[in-house]
N, C-alpha and C positions, 0 to 999 in steps of 0.2 A: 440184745447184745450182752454178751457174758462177760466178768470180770478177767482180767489177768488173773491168777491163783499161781503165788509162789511158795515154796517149802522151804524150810530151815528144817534138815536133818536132825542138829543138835537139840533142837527145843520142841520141834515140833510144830512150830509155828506158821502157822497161813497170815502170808503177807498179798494184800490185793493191787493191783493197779485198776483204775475205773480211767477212762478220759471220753472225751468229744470228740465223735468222729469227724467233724468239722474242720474246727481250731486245732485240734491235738492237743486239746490238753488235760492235764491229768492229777490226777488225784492216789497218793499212794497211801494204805492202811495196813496199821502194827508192821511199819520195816526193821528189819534185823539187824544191828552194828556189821557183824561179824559177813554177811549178804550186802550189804555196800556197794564193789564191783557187779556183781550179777543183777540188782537191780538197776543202776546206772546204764548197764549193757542192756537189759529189757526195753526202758527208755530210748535209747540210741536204737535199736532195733527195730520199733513200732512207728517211732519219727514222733515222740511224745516229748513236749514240754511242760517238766513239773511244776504243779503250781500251788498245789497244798500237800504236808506230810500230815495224817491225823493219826491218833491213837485212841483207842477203844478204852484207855485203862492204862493206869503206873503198872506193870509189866513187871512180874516174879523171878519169873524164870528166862529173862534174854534180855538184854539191852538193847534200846533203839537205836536207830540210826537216824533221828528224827532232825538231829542239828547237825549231823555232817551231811544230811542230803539238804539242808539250807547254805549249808558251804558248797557242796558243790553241783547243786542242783538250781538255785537260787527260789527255792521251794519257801512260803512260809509257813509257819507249823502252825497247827491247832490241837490241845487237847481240850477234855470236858473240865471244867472249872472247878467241880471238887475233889480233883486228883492231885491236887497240891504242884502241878508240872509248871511251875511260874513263869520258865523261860517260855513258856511256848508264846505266839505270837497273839493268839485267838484263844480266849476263855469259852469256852462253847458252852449254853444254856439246851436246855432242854427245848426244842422246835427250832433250833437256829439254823439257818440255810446257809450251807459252802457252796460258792457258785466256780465252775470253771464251764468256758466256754458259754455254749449255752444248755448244760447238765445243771443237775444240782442234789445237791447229799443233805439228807435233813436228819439233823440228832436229835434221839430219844433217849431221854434221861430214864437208866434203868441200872438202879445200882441192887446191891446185892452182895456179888462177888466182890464187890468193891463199895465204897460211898459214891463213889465219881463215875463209877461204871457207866459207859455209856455204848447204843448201840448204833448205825447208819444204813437209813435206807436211800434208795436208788435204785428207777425205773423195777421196780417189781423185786429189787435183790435186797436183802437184810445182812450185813455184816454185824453178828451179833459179838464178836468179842470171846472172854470166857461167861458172858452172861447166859448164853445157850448153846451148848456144843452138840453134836450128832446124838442121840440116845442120850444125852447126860446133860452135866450142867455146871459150872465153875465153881469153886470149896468158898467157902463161906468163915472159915475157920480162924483167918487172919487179915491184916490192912483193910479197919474196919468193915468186914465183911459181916452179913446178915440173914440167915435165909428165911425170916419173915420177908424182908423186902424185896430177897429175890425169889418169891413166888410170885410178889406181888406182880412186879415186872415179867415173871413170864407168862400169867396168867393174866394180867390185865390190860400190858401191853401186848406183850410179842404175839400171843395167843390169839389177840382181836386183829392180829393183820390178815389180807386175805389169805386162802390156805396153800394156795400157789404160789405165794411168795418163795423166794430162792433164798433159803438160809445158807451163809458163808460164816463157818466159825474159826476162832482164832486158832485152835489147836484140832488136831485129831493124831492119834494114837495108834490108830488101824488101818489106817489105807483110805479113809473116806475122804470124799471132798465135797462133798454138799449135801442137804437135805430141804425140804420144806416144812412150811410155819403147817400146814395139815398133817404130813409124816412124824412131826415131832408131836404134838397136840396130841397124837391117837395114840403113838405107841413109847414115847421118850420113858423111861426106866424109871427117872427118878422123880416125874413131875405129874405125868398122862395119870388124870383120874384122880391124884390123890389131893386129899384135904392138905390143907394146913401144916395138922397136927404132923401128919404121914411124912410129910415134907422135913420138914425140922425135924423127926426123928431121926428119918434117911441120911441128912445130913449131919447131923451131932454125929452118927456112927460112922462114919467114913474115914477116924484117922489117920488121914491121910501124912505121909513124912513131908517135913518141910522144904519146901524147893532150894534147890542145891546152889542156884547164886540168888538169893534172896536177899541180904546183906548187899550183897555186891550194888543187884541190879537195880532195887528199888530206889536209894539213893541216884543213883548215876540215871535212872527215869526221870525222876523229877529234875532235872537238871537236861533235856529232851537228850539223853544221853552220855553229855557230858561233865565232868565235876570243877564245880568252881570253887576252891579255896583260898577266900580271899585271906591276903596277910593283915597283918598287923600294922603293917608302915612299912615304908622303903625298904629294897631290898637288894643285896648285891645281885647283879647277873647271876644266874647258874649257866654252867658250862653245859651245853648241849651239842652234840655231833653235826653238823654241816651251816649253822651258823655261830655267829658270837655269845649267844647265850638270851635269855628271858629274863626278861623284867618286869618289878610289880608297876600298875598303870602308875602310880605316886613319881617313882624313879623315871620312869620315859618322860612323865610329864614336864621334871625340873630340868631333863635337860633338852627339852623342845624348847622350854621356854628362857634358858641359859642363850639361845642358840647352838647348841652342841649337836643336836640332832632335828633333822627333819621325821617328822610324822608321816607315815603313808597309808592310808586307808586301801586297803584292799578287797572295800565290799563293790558288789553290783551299784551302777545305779540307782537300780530297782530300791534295792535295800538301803540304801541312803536316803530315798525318798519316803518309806513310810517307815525305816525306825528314827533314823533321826540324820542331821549332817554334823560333821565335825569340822567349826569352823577355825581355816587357817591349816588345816592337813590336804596332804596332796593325793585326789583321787585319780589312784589307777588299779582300776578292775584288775583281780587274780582270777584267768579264766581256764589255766590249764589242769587237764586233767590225765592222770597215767596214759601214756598210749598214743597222745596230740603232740602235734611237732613242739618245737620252743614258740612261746610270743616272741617275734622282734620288737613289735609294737609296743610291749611293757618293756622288754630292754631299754629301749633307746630310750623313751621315756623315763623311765628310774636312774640312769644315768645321765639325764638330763635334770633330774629335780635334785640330786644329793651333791653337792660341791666336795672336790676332792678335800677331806680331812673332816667332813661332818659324818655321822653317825646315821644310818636311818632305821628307826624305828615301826616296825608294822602291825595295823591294827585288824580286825576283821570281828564278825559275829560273836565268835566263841575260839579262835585260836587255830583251826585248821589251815585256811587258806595262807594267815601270816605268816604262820610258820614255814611252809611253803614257799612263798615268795622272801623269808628270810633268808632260807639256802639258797636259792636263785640269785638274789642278790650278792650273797656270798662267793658265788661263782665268777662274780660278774667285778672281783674283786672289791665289793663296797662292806664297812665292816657294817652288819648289818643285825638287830634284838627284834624279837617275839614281843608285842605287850600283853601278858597273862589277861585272863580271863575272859576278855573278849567285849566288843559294845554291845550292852544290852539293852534295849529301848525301853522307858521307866511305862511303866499301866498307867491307864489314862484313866478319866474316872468311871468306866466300865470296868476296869482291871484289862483291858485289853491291852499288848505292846504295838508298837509300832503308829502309836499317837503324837508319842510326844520321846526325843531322844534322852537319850543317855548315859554314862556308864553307871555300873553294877556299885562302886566302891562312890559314896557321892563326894560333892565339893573338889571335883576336879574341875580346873578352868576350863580346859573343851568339852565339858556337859554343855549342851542344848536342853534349855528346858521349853 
């Protein structure tokens, strides 16, 4: 069974779907922000229930969609652990096993292009990332990149897979879409045959120009897409289009706990149970998505939890869904606030999330610890 293989025009970029023929469920790798609907649609299309977003790597040149497909996929993330991506869900270690269904994707720690670089195999396929592309192979040049260690990694791991393996790279530039761990080994341009030395020169001379949202993107990666500026202290609403405005978590908290405002958590179950619960907020799933009728079922519900002249306030992962269900709310005549930044579930002593709950900004009284 072959992977899903999807394109991003602007970057370049190969994004995979893997899943269970079984269970349906699925596994999506390096997804693209700006590809969001079209991968949501490929899911809905297949009858695929996402259940992990991973990444190969903090990503240069594209931003992820890693935490809005946990908004609206209820997907959890994982990247490799020393890619600095803290929000992600899962720290992945070198030999760790993703299980969906009954599939499983096992990471091989192969950094190079990166420190954290990491690549995924699956039933005979290799999703190698920028660690080994078609004929070529990822710069070395910057975000701790090295290409001692990415010989190493292609030559002592990738190299020793069998040679039938199905290599799936991150990017291609030509029109290709796959190659194998033998096709690359015999004939790859910048690796096939050569020493060391030959290797690290290849590379030092490649000057390559620096990727054009580089700035942008690598920031907003480690944050599995999106950016979290946390303030200082309380903070007035900002005025925003289709609800009353955003608040830092300090402000929503004083007046939850004023009584002025009711709290509404709007994650999945799911996601209540392994990041964390918040107790004393009123959970109602945000499950619509562009294109799906209205919920009545959160209607009636949300105007049954906010008493006329209270406030309510909405919380979620990282700030997509709240937002969302603020303007709904809004419509629904209730004056209705965003709480910025989103719950983030604190690393447990693995560094793993979703151990143990809590928000981002500590010493809030609805932290769960």
């Amino acid at each position: 069974m072959q992977p899903i293989q999807l394109f991003d025009p602007a970057s370049s970029t190969y994004t995979y779907l893997i899943f269970d023929p079984d269970t349906r469920e699925a596994v999506i790798i390096d997804p693209v922000d700006e590809q969001l609907e079209r991968d949501m649609a490929a899911l809905g299309e297949h009858g695929l229930r996402l259940v992990w977003s991973v990444e190969t790597h903090t990503h240069a040149d594209h931003i992820t969609s890693a935490a809005l497909l946990a908004e609206h996929a209820g997907a959890r993330t994982a990247a490799p652990e020393g890619c600095g991506i803290g929000t992600a869900a899962v720290q992945l270690k070198n030999g760790d096993v993703l299980r969906f269904g009954g599939e499983e994707l096992k990471a091989l720690h192969t950094p190079g292009h990166t420190a954290g670089s990491m690549c995924y195999l699956w039933r005979g396929n290799v999703f190698t990332g920028d660690t080994l592309l078609i004929n070529g192979c990822g710069r070395t040049d910057f975000q701790s990149g090295s290409a001692a260690a990415l010989y190493r990694s292609l030559t002592e791991i990738l190299f020793r897979l069998d040679d039938e393996t199905v290599v799936w790279p991150a990017h291609d530039y030509n029109g290709r879409s796959h190659s194998t761990i033998g096709a690359e080994k015999a004939g790859n341009a910048r690796v096939a045959g050569k020493t060391l030395a030959e290797f690290t020169s290849i590379m030092n001379e490649l000057h390559l120009p620096k990727p054009k949202r580089l700035d942008e993107a690598v920031p907003a990666n480690r944050h599995s897409g999106l950016r979290h500026d946390a303030g200082g202290g309380p903070a007035a609403p900002r005025n925003t289009a289709g609800y009353a405005g955003d608040v830092e978590p300090q402000l929503a908290c004083e007046w939850w706990q004023k009584g002025d405002a009711i709290l509404v958590d709007v994650r999945t179950d799911a996601e209540r149970e392994w990041v964390g619960f918040v107790p004393g907020a009123v959970p109602l799933p945000w499950k619509k998505w562009p294109g799906m009728a209205l919920n009545e079922e959160f209607d009636e519900s949300l105007k049954a939890a906010v008493p006329p002249g209270k406030k309510a306030v909405f919380m979620c992962r990282s700030g997509v869904r709240s937002i969302a269900a603020a303007k709904r709310a809004t419509e629904l005549g209730i004056e209705a606030y965003n709480v910025l930044e989103g719950f983030e579930g604190d690393p447990d002593e693995n560094g793993q999330r979703g151990k143990r709950g809590g928000w981002r900004l500590r010493g809030l009284p609805w932290r769960q610890g």
